[in-house]
N, C-alpha and C positions, 0 to 999 in steps of 0.2 A: 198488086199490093205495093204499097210506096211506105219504104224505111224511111223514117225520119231520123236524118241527121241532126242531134242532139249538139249545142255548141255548149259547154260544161267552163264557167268561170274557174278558174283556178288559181287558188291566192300563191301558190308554192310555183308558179308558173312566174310573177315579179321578181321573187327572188332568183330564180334558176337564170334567168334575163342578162341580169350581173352580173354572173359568173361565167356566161361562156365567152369559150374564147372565138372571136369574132376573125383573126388572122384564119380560121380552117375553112373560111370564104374565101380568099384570094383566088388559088387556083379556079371554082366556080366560075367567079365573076369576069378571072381573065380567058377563058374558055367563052362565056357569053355573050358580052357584054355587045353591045354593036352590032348584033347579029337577028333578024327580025325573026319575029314568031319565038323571041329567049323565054319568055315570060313560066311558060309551063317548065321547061329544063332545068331554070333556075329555082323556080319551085319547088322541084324535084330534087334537085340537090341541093338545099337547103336540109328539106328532111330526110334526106341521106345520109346528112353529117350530124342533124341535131336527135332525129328519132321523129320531130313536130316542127312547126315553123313559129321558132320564136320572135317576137315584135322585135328584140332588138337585131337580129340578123334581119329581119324586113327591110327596115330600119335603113340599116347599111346597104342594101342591095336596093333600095329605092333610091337612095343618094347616088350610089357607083353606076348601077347600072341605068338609072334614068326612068326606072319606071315607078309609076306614081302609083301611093301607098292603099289607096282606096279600090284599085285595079286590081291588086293583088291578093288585096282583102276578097273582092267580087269571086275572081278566080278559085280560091282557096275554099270560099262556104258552097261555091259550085259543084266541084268536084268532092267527089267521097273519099276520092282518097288522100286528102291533105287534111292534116290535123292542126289546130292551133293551138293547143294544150298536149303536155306532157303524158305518154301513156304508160301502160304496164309492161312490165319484160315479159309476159304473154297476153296475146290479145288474141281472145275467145272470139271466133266467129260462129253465130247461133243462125245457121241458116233460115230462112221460112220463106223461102219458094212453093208453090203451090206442091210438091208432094212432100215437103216438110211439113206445112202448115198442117193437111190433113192429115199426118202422121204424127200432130201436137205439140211440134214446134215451140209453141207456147208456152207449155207446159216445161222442156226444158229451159228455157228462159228464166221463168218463173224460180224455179228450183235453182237456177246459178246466180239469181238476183238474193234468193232469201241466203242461201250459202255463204256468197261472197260479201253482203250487205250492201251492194251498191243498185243501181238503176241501171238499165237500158243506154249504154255510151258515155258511162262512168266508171271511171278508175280505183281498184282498193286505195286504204290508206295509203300499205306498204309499198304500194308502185307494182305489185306484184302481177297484177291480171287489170285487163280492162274489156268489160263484156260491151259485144256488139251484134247487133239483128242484123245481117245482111240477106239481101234480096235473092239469089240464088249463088252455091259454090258450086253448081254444077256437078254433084253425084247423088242424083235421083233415086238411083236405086240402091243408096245404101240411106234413104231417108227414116226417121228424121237424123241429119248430120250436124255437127261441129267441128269446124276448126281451128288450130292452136297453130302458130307457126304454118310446118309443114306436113303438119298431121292431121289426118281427117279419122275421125273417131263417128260411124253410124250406128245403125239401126238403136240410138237410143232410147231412153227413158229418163224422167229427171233425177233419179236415183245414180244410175249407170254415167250421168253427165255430170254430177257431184260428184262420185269416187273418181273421174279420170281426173276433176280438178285439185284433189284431194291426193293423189299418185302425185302429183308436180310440184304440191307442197310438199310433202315428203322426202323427195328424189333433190329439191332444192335444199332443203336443211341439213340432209346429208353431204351433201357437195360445200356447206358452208362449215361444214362440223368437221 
């Protein structure tokens, strides 16, 4: 089964652009720059300082470091794990590896999509969560699984995988209250 990587315009992804601060590159670029095969590292720590890889850090890392912006782009929609847009302070991973799938995977999907109001590699409003299908987390036998961070929450149902999202709004309101 092949996840489609969903690339989600994001108008609040412009403005977020001009606001960051572009000097939390330095160290990055003087760590990289000159050095062959940088291209993935600087990637990488790009969205290790921003959360996603913003155009305007590309940007700048295409100027300093030399590499051209279209390469980067290639690189980025290549790999799954580089995001171009801004995500949730939890990102839901909905496995559906084949014994997820047949243990209906789907169906928890389904049920975090109607819950949360978003689609399949889309972010809530609040920034709060961003659901996503990945291809396998590797615990088969606690299928079907999700996970959130560092937590793996199985043998669910789309009931059981709405109230753990539903514990985290909760336990965040709390911690803001």
């Amino acid at each position: 089964m092949r996840v489609e990587r969903k690339l989600v315009k994001n108008q609040e992804s412009q403005t977020v652009d001009t606001e960051l601060d572009l000097g939390l590159l330095d160290d990055l670029l003087k760590k990289h720059t000159g050095k062959p095969g940088n291209m993935i590292p600087l990637l990488q720590g790009v969205q290790n300082i921003y959360g996603y890889l913003p155009r305007a850090a590309l940007l700048k890392v295409s100027r300093e470091a030399g590499l051209h912006l279209n390469d980067m782009h290639g690189v980025a929609t290549f790999y799954s794990q580089f995001r171009l847009h801004p995500v949730g302070k939890h990102i839901i991973k909905v496995c559906h590896g084949t014994a997820c799938h047949v243990q209906n995977a789907g169906g928890i999907t389904d049920a975090l999509q109607e819950a949360l109001g978003v689609k399949d590699g889309e972010t809530t409003e609040d920034m709060m969560f961003t659901l996503e299908s990945v291809a396998c987390l590797g615990c088969c036998s606690l299928a079907p699984v999700l996970m959130i961070g560092d937590e793996t929450f199985g043998k669910l149902d789309g009931d059981a995988a709405v109230k753990v999202i539903k514990d985290i709004r909760i336990r965040e309101q709390q911690q803001n209250n």
